[in-house]
C-alpha positions as CSV (number, residue, x, y, z in Angstrom):
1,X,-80.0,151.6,-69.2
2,X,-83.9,151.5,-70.3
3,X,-84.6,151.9,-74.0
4,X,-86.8,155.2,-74.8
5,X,-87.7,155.4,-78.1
6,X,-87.6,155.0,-81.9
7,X,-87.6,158.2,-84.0
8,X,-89.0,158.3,-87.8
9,X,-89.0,161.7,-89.3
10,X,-92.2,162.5,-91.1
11,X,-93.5,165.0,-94.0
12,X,-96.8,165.4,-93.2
13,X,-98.2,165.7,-89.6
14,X,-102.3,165.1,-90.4
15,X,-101.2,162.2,-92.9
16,X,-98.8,160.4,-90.2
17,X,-101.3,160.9,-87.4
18,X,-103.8,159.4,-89.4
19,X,-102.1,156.8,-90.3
20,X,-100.3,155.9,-87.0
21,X,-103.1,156.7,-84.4
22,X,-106.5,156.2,-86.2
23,X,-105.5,153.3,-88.7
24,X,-102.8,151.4,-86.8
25,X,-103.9,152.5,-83.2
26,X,-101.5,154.4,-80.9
27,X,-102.1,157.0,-79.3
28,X,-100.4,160.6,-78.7
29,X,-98.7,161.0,-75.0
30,X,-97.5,164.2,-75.5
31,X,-96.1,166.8,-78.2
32,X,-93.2,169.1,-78.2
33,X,-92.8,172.3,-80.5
34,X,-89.7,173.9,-80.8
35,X,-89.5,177.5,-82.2
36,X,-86.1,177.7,-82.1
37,X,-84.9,174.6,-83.3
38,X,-87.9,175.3,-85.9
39,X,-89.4,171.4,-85.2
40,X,-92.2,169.6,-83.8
41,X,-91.5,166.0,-81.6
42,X,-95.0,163.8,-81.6
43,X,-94.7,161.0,-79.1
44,X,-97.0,158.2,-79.5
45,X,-97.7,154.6,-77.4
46,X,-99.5,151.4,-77.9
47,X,-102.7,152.1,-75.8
48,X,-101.6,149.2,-72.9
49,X,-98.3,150.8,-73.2
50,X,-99.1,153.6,-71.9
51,X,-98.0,154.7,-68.3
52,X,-98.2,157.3,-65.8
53,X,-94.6,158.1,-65.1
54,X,-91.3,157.8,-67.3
55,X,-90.3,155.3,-65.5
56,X,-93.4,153.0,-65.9
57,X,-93.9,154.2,-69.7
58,X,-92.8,151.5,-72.4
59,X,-90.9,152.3,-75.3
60,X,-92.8,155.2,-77.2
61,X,-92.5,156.3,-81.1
62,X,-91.2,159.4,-81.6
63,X,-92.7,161.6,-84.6
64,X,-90.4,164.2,-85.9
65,X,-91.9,166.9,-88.0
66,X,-88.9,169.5,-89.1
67,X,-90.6,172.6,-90.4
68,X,-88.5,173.6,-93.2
69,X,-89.0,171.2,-95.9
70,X,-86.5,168.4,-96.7
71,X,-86.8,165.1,-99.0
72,X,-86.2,162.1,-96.7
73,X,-85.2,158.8,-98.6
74,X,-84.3,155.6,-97.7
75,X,-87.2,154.9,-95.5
76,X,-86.3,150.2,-96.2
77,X,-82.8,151.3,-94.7
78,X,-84.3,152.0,-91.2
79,X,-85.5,148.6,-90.6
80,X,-88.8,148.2,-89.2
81,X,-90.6,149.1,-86.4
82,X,-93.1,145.8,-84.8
83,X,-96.1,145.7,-82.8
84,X,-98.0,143.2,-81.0
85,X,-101.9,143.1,-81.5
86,X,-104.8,140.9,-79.8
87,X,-105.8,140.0,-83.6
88,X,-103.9,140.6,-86.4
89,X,-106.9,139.1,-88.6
90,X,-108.9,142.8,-87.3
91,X,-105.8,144.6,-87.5
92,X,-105.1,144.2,-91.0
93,X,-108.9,144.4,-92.3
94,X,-108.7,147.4,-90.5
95,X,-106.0,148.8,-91.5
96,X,-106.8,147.6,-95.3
97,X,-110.5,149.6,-94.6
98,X,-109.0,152.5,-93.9
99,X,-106.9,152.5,-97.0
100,X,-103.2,150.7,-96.3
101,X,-101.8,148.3,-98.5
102,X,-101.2,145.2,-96.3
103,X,-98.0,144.5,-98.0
104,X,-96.9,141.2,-96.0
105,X,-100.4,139.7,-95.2
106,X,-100.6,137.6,-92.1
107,X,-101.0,134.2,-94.3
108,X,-99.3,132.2,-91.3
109,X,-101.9,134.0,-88.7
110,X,-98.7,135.1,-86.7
111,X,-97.1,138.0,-89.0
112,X,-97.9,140.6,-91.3
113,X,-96.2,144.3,-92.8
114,X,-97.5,147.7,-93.9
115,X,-95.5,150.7,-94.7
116,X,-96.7,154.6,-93.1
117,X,-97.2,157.2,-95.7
118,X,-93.2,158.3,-95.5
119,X,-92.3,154.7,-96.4
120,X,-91.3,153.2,-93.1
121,X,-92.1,149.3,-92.7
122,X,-94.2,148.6,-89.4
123,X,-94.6,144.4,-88.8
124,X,-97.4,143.4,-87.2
125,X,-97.2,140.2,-84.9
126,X,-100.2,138.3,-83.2
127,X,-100.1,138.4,-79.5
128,X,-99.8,134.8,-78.5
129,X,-100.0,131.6,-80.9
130,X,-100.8,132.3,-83.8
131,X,-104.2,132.6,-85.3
132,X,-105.2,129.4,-87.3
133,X,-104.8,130.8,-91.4
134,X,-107.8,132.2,-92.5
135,X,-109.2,134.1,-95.9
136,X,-108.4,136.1,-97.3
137,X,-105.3,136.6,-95.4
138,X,-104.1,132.4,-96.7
139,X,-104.4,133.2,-100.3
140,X,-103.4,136.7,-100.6
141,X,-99.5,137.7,-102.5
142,X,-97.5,140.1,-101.4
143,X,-97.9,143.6,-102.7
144,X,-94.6,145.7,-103.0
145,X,-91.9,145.6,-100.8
146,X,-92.3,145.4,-96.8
């Protein structure tokens, strides 16, 4: 058994590719449309998670985009989805630059949580040890839920 992916249903496609490739940093592997089943799959990777074959590709992060509208709630009851980055210090001011709430910051240099414009938590972790506490992340309170 090999795990594959995680799949989050999203309402906008330009919003959630924003968000998830050019604010948190993935990037797309590949994109199926179905006309029939009237839906579009968006697969996206961490970029050194990316492989050649399925077989040497890590777990991905399925988009779903259904094309007739629907209201999706609940988006706290799926958990959370986590990735690892080199600095989470860069991570979050970039993230916080290009407009997302850093809900959780990284106070203990080692975690922090955002939520994607449909409402689904992502944790960050630092790669490694954690980072020694710095500011603002030290000082800064929670904002909403995460």
């Amino acid at each position: 058994m090999r795990y594959l992916h995680t799949m989050v249903r999203v309402t906008d496609v330009d919003a959630s590719l924003d968000f998830y490739c050019n604010k948190l940093g993935l990037e797309e592997v590949r994109r199926i449309d179905n006309d029939k089943g009237r839906f579009t799959l968006i697969f996206l990777a961490a970029p050194k998670d990316k492989g050649t074959s399925s077989a040497a590709r890590a777990p991905e992060l399925e988009l779903t985009y259904n094309w007739d509208p629907e209201t999706y709630t609940g988006g706290r009851n799926f958990g959370h989805l986590a990735y690892k980055v080199d600095d989470i210090y860069a991570t979050c001011r970039r993230l916080m630059d290009g407009g997302v709430t850093i809900n959780r910051p990284p106070r203990d240099g080692h975690m922090a949580f955002v939520r994607s414009p449909d409402n689904i938590s992502i944790e960050i972790l630092q790669e490694g040890d954690p980072l020694p506490p710095a500011e603002p992340w030290a000082s800064m309170p929670n904002t909403g839920a995460w």
